[in-house]
C-alpha positions as a LaTeX table, in Angstrom:
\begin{tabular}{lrrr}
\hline
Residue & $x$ (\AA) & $y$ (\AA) & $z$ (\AA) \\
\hline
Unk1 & 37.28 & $-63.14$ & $-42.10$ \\
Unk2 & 34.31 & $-64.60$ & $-44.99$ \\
Unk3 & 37.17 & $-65.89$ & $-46.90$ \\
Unk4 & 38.79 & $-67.32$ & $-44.32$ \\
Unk5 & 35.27 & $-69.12$ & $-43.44$ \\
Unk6 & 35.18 & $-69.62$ & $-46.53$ \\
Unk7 & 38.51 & $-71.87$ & $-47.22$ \\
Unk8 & 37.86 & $-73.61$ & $-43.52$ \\
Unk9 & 34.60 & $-74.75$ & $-44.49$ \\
Unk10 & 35.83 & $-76.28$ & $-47.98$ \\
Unk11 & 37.96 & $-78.34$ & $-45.50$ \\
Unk12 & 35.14 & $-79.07$ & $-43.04$ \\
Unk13 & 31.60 & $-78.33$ & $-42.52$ \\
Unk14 & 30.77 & $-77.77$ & $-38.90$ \\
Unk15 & 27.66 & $-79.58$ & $-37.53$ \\
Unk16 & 26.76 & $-76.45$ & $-35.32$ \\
Unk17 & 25.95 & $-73.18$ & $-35.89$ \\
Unk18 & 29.05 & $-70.36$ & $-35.31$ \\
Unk19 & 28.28 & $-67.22$ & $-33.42$ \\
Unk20 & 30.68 & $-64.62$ & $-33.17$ \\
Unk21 & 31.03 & $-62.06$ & $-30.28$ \\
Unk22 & 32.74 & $-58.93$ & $-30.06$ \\
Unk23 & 32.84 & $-56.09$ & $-27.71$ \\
Unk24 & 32.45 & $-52.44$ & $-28.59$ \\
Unk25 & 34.32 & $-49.52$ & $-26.28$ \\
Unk26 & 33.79 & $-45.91$ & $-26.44$ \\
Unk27 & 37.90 & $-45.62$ & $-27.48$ \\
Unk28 & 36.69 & $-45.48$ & $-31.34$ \\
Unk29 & 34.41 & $-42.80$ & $-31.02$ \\
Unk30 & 36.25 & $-39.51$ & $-31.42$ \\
Unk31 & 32.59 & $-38.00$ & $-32.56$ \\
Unk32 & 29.28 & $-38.63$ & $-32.09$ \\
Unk33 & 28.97 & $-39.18$ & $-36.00$ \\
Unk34 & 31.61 & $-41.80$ & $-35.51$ \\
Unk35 & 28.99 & $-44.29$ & $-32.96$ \\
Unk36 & 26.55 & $-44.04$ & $-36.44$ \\
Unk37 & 29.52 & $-44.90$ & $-38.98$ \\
Unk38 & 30.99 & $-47.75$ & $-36.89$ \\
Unk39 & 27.88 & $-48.99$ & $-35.67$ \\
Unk40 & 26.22 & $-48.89$ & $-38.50$ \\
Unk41 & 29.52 & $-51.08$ & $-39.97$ \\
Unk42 & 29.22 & $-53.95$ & $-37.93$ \\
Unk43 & 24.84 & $-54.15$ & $-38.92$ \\
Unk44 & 25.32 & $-54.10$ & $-42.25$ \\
Unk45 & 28.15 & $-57.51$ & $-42.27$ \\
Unk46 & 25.29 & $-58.90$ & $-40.15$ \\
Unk47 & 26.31 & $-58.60$ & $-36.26$ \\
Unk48 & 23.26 & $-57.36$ & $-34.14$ \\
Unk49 & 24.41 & $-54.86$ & $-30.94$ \\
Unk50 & 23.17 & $-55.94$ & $-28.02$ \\
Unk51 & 23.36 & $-54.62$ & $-24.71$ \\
Unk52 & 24.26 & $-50.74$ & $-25.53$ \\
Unk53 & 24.73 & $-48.25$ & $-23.83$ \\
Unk54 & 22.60 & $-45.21$ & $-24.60$ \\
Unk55 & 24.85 & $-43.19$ & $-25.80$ \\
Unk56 & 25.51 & $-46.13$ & $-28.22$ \\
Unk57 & 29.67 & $-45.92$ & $-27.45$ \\
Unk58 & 29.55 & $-49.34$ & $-25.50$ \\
Unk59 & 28.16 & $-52.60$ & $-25.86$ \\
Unk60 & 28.33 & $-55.97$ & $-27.64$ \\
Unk61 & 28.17 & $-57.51$ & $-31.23$ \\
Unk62 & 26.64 & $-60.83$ & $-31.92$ \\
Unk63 & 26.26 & $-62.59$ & $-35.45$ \\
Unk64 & 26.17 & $-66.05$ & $-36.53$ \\
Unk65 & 27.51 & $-67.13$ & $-39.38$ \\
Unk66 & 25.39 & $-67.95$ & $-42.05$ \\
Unk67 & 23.73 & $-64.05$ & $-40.86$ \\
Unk68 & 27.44 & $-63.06$ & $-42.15$ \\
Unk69 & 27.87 & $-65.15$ & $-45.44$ \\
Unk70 & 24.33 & $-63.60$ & $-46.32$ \\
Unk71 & 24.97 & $-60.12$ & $-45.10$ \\
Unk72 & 28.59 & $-60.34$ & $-47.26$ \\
Unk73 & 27.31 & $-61.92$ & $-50.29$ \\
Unk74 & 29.45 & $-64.81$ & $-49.63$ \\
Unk75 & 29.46 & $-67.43$ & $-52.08$ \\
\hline
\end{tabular}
């Protein structure tokens, strides 16, 4: 997805900020060690959960963009 952002924005430089959403669902959590590993995925590229359910197995990832080119060492 970075490089993709990253060949777009060569082309074009939007004039406002991109925020990506996602959903998370409890189907990728065969283990509770599994809510940890995934979750702990999507903080480190940047995204922020929001809205979780606690267990953790549910909720919603946010992240702009420029927390993503940081977070991925995008150049």
């Amino acid at each position: 997805m970075v490089s993709f952002l990253k060949d777009e924005e060569k082309k074009k430089n939007p004039s406002m900020p991109i925020r990506f959403i996602g959903m998370l669902s409890y189907v990728d959590i065969d283990k509770e060690k599994d809510i940890e590993i995934r979750n702990g995925f999507y903080e480190r590229k940047g995204f922020k959960l929001k809205n979780m359910s606690k267990d953790g197995k549910n909720g919603k990832i946010e992240a702009m963009l420029e927390d993503i080119k940081t977070k991925s060492n995008y150049t």
